[in-house]
N, C-alpha and C positions, 0 to 999 in steps of 0.2 A: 474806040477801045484799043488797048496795046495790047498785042500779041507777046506772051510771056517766052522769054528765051529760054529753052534745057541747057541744062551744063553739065556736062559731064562727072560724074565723083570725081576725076582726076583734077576736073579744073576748081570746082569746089573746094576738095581737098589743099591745093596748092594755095586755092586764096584765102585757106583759113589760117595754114600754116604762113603764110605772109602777116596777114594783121596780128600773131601770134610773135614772130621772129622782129619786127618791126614797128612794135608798138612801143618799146623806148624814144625812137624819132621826132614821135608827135604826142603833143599835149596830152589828148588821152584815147582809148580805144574806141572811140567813135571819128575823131580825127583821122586816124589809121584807117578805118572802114571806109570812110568817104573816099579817103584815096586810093585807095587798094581797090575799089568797088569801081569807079571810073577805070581804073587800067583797064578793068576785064569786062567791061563792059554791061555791069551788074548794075544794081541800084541799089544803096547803103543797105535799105531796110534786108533785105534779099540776104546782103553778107552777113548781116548782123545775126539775120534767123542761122544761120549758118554757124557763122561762130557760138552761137546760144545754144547751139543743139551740139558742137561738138564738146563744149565745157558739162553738158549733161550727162553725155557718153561718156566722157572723162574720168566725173566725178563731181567736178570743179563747181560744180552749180546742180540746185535743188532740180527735180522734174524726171520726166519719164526719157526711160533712152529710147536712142532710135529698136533696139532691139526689142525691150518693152512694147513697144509701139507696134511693131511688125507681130506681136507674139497676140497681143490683144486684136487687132483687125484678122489674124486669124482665127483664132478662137469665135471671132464677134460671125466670120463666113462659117465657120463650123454650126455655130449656135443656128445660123436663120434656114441653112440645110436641112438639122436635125429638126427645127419643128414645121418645114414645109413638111420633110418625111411624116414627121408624126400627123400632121394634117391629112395626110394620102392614107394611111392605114388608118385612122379614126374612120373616116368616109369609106373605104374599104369594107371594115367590119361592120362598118353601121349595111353597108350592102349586103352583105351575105348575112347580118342576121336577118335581114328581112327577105329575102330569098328563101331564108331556112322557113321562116313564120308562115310564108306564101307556101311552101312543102308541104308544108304538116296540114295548113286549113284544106289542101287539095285534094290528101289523101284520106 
């Protein structure tokens, strides 16, 4: 199995803005990718998701932005928080009403 390399946004950025500035050169924007992606040591598909997600942010193309994206995986950690939380206070209260029932049958 291939260990996947991080890029930094900058280097991301830069190789999008390349197949972006440099796609008149070559036949078509997958051409550009192929070669743009060997420079920087990427693999096509890699720049491609790259570029596909910056034409999202854009505009340029249908789909969720990256900011979308980031606001939903929030929300999605918010969501499993609030119903651990509500698991803990159901179990809670379900405790102390029976505490209280055990009170009362005592006295």
């Amino acid at each position: 199995m291939r260990k996947s390399i991080k890029f930094s946004p900058e280097v991301r950025e830069r190789a999008v803005r390349m197949v972006f500035e440099h796609r008149g050169e070559y036949e078509s924007q997958w051409a550009a990718v192929v070669s743009i992606a060997s420079k920087i040591g990427s693999t096509p598909q890699t720049l491609l998701n790259w570029v596909r997600q910056h034409e999202r942010d854009t505009g340029q193309r249908e789909g969720v932005t990256t900011t979308q994206e980031q606001r939903m995986k929030e929300l999605e950690r918010e969501n499993r928080e609030l119903r651990k939380a509500n698991e803990i206070l159901k179990l809670a209260s379900a405790f102390f009403a029976q505490a209280e029932l055990d009170r009362r049958l005592k006295s």
